[in-house]
C-alpha positions as CSV (number, residue, x, y, z in Angstrom):
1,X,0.0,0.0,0.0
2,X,3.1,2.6,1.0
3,X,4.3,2.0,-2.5
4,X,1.1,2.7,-4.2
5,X,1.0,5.8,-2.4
6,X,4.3,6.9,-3.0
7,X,3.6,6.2,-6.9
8,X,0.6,8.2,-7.0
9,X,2.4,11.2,-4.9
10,X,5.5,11.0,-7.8
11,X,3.1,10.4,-10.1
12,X,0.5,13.6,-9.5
13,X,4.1,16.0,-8.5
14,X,5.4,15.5,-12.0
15,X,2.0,15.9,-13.6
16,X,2.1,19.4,-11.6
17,X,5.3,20.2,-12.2
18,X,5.1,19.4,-16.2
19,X,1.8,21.3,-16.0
20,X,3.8,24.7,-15.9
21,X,4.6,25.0,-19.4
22,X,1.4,24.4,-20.6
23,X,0.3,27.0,-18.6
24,X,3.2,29.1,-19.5
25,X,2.6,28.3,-23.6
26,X,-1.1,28.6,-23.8
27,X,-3.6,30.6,-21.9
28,X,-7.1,28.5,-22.6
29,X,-7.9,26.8,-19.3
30,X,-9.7,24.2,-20.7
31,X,-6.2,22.6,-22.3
32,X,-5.2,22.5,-18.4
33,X,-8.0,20.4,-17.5
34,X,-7.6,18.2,-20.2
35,X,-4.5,17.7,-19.3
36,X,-4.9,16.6,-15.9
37,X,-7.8,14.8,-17.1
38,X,-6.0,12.5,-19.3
39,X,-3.4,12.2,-16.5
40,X,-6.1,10.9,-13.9
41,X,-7.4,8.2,-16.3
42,X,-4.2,6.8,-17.6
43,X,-3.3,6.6,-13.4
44,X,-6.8,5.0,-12.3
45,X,-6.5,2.7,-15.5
46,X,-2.8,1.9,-14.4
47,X,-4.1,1.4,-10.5
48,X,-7.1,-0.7,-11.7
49,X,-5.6,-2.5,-14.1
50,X,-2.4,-3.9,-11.5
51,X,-4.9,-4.3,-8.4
52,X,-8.5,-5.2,-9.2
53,X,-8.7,-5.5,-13.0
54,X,-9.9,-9.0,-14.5
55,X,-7.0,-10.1,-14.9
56,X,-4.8,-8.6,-11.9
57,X,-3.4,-11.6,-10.9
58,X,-1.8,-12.6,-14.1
59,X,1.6,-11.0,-15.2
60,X,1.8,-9.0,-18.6
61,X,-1.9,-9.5,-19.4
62,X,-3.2,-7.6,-22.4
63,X,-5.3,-5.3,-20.4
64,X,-2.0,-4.9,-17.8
65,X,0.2,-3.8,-20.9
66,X,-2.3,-1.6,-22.7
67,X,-1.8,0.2,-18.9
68,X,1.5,-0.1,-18.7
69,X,2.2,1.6,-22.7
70,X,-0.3,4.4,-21.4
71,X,1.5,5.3,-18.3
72,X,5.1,5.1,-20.4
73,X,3.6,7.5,-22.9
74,X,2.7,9.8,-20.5
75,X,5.4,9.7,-18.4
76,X,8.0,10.0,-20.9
77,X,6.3,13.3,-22.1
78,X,6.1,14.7,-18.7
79,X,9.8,13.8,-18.0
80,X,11.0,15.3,-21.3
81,X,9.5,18.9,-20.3
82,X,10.4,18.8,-16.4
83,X,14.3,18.4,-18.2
84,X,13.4,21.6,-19.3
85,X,11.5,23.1,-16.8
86,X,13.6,22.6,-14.0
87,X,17.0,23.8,-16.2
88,X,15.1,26.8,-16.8
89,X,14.2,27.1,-12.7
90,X,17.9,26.8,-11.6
91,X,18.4,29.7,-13.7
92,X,15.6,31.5,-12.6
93,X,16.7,30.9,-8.7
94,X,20.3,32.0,-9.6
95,X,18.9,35.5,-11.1
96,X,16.5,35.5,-8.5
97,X,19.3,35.1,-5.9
98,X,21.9,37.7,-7.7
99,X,18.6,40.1,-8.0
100,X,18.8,40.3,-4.1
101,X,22.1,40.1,-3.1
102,X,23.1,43.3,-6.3
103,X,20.1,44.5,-7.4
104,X,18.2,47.4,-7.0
105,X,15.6,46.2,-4.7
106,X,17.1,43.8,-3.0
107,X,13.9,41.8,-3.3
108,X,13.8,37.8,-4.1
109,X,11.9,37.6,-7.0
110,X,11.8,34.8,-9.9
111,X,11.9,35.8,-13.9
112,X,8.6,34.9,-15.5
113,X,9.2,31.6,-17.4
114,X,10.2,32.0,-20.9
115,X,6.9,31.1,-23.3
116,X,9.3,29.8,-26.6
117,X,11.2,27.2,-23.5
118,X,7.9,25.7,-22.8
119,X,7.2,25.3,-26.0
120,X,10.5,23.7,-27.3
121,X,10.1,21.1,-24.4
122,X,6.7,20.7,-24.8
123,X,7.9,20.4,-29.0
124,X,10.5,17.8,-27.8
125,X,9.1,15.7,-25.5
126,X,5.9,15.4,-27.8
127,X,8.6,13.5,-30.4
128,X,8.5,10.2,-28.2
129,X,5.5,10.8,-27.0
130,X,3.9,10.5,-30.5
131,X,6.7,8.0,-31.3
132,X,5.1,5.7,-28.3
133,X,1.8,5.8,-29.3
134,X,2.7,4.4,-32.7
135,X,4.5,1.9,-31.3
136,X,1.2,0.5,-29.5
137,X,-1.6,1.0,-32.4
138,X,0.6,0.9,-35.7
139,X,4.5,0.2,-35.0
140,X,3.8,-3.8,-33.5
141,X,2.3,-5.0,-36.3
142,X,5.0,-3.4,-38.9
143,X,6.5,-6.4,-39.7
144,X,9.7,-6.3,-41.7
145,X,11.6,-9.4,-43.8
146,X,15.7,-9.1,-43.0
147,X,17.1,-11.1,-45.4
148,X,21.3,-12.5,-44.9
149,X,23.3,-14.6,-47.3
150,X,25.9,-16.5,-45.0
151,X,29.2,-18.3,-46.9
152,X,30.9,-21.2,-44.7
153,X,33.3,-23.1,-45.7
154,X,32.4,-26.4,-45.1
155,X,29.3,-26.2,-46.3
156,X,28.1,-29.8,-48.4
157,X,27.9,-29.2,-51.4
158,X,23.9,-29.3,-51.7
159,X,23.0,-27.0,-49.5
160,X,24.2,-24.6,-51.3
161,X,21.2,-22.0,-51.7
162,X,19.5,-23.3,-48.5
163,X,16.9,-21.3,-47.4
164,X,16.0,-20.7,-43.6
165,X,13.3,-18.6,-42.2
166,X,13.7,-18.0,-38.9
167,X,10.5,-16.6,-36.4
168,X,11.1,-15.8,-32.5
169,X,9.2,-14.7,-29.6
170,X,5.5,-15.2,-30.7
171,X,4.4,-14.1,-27.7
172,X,0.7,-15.4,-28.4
173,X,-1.3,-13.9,-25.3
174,X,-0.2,-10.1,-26.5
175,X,-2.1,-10.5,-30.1
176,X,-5.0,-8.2,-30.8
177,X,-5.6,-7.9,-34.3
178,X,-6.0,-11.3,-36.0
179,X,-5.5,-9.9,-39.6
180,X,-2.4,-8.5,-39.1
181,X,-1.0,-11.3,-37.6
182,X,-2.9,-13.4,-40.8
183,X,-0.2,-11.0,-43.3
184,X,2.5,-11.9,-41.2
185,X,2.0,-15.6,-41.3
186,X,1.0,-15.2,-44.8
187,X,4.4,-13.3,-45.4
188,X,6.7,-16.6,-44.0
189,X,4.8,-18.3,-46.4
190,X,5.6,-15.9,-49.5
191,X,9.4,-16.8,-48.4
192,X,9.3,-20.3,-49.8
193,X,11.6,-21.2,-47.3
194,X,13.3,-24.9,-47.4
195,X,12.5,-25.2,-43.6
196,X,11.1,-22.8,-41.0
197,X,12.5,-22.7,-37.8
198,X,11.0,-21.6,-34.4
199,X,13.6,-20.0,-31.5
200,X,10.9,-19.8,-28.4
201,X,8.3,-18.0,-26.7
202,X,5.0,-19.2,-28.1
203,X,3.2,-17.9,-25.1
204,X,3.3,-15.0,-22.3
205,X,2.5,-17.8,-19.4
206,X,-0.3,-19.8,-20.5
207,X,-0.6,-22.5,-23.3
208,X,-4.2,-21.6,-23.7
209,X,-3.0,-18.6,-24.7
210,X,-2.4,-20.0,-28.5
211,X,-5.3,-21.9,-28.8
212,X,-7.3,-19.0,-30.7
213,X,-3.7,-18.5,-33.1
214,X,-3.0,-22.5,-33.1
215,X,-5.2,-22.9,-36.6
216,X,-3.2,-20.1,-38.1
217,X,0.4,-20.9,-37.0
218,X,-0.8,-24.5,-38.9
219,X,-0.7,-23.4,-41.9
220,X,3.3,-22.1,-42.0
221,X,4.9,-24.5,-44.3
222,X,8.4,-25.8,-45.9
223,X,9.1,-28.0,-48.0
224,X,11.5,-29.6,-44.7
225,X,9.4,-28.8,-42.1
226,X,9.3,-26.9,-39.4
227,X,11.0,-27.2,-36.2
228,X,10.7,-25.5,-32.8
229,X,12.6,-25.1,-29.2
230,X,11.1,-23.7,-26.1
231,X,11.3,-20.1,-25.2
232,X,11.6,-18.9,-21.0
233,X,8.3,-17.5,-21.4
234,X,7.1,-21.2,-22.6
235,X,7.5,-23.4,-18.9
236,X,4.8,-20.8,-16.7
237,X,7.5,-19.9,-14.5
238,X,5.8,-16.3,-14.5
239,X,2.6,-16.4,-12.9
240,X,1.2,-18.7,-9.4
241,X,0.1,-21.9,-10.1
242,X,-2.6,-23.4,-7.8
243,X,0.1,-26.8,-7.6
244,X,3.3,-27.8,-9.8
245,X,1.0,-30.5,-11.7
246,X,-1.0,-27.4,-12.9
247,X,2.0,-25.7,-13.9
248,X,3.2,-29.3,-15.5
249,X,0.1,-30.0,-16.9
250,X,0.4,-26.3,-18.6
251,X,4.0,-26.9,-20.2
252,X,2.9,-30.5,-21.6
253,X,-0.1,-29.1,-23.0
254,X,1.7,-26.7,-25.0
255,X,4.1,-29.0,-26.2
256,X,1.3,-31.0,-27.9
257,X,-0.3,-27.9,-29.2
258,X,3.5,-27.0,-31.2
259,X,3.2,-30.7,-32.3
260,X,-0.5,-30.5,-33.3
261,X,0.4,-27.7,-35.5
262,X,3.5,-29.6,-37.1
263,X,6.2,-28.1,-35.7
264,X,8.8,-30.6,-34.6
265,X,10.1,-29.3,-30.6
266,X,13.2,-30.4,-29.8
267,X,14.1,-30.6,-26.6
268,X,17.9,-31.4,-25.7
269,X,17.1,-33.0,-29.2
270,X,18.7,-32.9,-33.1
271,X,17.8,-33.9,-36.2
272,X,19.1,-34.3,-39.7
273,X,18.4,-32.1,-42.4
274,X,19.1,-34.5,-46.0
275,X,19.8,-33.7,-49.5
276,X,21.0,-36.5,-51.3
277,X,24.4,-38.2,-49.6
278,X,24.5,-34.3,-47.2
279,X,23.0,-33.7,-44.4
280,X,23.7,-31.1,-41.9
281,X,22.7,-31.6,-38.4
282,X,19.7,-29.2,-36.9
283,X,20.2,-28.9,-32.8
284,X,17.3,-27.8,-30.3
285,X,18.2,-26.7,-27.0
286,X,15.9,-25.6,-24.2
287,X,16.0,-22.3,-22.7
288,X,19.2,-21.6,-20.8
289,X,19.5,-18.2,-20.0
290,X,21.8,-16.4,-17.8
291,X,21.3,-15.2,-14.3
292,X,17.6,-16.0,-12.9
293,X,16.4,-17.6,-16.1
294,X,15.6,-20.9,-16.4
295,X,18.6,-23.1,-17.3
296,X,17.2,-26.2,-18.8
297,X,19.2,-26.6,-22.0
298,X,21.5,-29.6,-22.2
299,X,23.9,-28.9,-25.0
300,X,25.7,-32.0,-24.3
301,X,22.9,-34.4,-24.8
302,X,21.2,-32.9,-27.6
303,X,24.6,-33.3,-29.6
304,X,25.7,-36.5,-28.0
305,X,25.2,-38.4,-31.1
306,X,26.3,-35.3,-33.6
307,X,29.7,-36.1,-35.4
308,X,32.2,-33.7,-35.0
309,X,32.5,-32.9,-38.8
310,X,28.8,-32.1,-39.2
311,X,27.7,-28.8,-40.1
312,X,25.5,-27.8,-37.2
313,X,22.7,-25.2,-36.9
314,X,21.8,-24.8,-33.3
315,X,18.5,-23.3,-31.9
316,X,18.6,-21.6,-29.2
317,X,16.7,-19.3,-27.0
318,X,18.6,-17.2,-25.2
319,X,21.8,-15.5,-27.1
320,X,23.6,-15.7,-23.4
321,X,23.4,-19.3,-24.0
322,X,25.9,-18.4,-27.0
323,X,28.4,-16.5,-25.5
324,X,28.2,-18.2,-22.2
325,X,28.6,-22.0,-23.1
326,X,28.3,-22.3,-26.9
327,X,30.9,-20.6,-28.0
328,X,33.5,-22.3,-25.8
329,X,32.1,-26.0,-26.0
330,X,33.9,-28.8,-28.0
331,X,31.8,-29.0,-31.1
332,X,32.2,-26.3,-33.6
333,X,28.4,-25.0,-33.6
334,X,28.7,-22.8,-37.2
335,X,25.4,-21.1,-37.0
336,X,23.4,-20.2,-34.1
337,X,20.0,-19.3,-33.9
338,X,18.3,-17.0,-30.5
339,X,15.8,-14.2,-30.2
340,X,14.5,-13.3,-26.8
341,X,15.6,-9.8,-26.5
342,X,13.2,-8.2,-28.4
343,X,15.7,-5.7,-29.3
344,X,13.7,-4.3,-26.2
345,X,11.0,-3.3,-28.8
346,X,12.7,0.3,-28.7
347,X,15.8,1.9,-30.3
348,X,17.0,3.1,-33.5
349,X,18.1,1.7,-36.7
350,X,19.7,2.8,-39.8
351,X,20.9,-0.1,-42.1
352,X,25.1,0.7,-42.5
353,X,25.4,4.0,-40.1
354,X,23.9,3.0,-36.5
355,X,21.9,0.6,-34.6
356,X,21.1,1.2,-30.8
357,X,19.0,0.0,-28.4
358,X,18.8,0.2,-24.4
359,X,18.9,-3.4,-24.7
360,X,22.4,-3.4,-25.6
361,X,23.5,-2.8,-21.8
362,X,22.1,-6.4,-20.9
363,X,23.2,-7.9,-24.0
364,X,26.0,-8.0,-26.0
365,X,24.2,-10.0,-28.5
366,X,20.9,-8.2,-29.2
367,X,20.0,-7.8,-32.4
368,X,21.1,-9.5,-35.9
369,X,24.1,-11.2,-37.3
370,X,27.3,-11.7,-35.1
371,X,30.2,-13.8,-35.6
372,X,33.1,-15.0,-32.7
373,X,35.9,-17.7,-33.0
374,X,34.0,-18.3,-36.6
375,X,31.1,-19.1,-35.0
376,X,27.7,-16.8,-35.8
377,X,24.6,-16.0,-34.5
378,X,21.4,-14.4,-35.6
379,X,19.4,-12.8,-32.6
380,X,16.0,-12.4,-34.2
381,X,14.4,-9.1,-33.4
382,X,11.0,-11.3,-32.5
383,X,7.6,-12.0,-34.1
384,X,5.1,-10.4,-31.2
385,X,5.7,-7.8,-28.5
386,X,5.7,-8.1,-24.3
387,X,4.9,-5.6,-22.0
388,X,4.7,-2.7,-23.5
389,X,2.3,-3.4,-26.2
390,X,4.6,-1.9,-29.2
391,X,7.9,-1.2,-30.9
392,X,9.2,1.3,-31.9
393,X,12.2,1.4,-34.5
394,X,13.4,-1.9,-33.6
395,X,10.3,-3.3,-35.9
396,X,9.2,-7.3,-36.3
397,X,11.2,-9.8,-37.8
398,X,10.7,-12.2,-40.2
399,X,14.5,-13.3,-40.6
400,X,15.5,-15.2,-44.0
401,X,19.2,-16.4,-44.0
402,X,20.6,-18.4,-47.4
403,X,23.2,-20.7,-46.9
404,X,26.4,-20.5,-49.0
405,X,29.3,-22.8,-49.7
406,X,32.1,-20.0,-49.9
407,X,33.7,-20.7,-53.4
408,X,37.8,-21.1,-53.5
409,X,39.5,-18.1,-55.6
């Protein structure tokens, strides 16, 4: 309860405080008190929402989120212009201050706040603001193909020209408009893919959550198959469980929904991928992240039976996993597929000048194609969206890597 009211205190000071230079910009009361209007629903939604709400007792509902992206919106405007504001107040105490010690009067007195200041940081902070509501109603859904030709060179010889799309972090129990999620499956079709692969997170916490999508995600196809892992998100380990049989009964239930609609989850597993006399050997892992997450990927017995020589692509979750244990283990693990990061669903991108995202400070590994001891991974950017219910600039990704044997010059 002392944190709730500490929030709302914060909450309703910086909504006051950001108030000033609307008041100092325009002189119509009733922008005021739509102001604060908007500021009291967003909070009771947000209170509502996280305490009695529906769904209040389940982690990153859809109703939670939509809350959640409000608030963030909000907040972020109201931080941007207090920047502003409270720059300009230091400056207005210091003149105040040398007004009384050398002026004239020798009265305290604060300059008026400057109208074109308000309005720059108002200007400003209306730039993310904007940039967040996008994210939530239009930037989610702006799903984007990222295509990679990668040259090994051991490579057989007929896999040469190997397609691979690669999806990540469905993230089922977020999905709110079915027809834009019917293009995107649609456009993993339209890739003609020789095999579609899977990297985790089919669900926020519950398998139930796919049930209304499972139809749908049925109908991705290649001419190899498709083939899945679990994502952290997948096991439940997010939300109570009445007893661990429900929470059992949960993860084996989702497992037979991936099966029922023909992907093939590997679990600590692998598989051969043939072409004539080639084959090159497909691993599965499950999750293993670092830190708290959930560390229940066995590299070692999902390659126990792997030749040495094989050309290996390994999925994933977690791009830790990578750089933690795959990169130093025995076998020589050529291509690596993760996703979980989301690329945090926020940053910036420009193709050959810069790509940023907060993310990066967690992850070394966030976003795209990386290569170490000539080893690579792709960290897809992710399919659907968690928490906040958006993206901005780091966009969805449908991921289609070729496969190249690197000719000799």
């Amino acid at each position: 309860m002392l944190r709730w009211i500490i929030f709302i205190l914060v909450y309703v000071g910086l909504s006051i405080y950001a108030l000033q230079a609307l008041k100092t910009a325009v002189r119509q009361p009733w922008w005021y008190y739509g102001y604060m209007a908007i500021a009291a629903v967003v909070l009771i939604n947000f209170i509502y929402q996280f305490t009695a709400g529906e769904e209040a007792g389940r982690v990153l509902s859809r109703p939670k989120s939509y809350a959640f992206g409000l608030l963030l919106t909000v907040l972020t405007f109201k931080i941007i212009t207090i920047l502003f504001l409270f720059s300009e107040d230091i400056f207005r105490v210091l003149a105040g201050g040398y007004q009384k010690l050398f002026g004239a009067t020798k009265a305290f007195s604060l300059p008026e706040r400057r109208r074109f200041l308000s309005l720059m940081a108002m200007g400003i902070a209306a730039v993310p603001f904007g940039a967040l509501l996008y994210g939530m109603f239009k930037g989610k859904y702006n799903f984007r193909v990222l295509r990679y030709d990668m040259e090994f060179d051991d490579l057989p010889e007929a896999f040469h020209g190997y397609q691979i799309t690669q999806i990540s972090d469905i993230h089922s129990g977020s999905f709110d408009d079915r027809e834009k999620i019917t293009y995107a499956v649609n456009l993993v079709n339209e890739q003609q893919s020789d095999v579609i692969l899977f990297t985790g997170d089919m669900v926020n916490n519950q398998a139930k959550e796919m049930l209304p999508w499972k139809a749908l995600f049925g109908t991705l196809e290649a001419k190899d198959g498709k083939f899945s892992v679990l994502g952290n998100h997948d096991y439940g380990d997010y939300i109570p469980w009445e007893t661990e049989a429900l929470k059992r009964q949960n993860l084996e239930q989702l497992k037979s929904i991936q099966r029922e609609m023909g992907f093939d989850l590997l679990l600590n597993e692998h598989r051969y991928l043939q072409k004539g006399e080639d084959r090159i050997a497909l691993v599965g892992v499950e999750n293993w992240g670092r830190g708290g997450f959930k560390k229940a990927g066995d590299l070692k017995k999902a390659a126990a039976q792997i030749a040495p020589t094989d050309f290996k692509v390994l999925m994933s979750h977690d791009p830790s996993h990578w750089e933690d244990v795959v990169l130093h283990d025995e076998q020589h693990y050529h291509l690596t597929l993760s996703g979980h990061t989301h690329g945090m669903q926020f940053g910036i991108e420009i193709p050959g000048w810069i790509k940023w995202s907060p993310v990066k400070w967690r992850y070394k590994y966030w976003a795209g194609i990386y290569e170490e001891l000539g080893q690579y991974i792709n960290v897809n950017r992710g399919f659907g969206f968690l928490g906040y219910p958006g993206r901005v600039g780091i966009w969805p990704e449908i991921t289609v890597i070729t496969l190249k044997k690197r000719q000799l010059t």
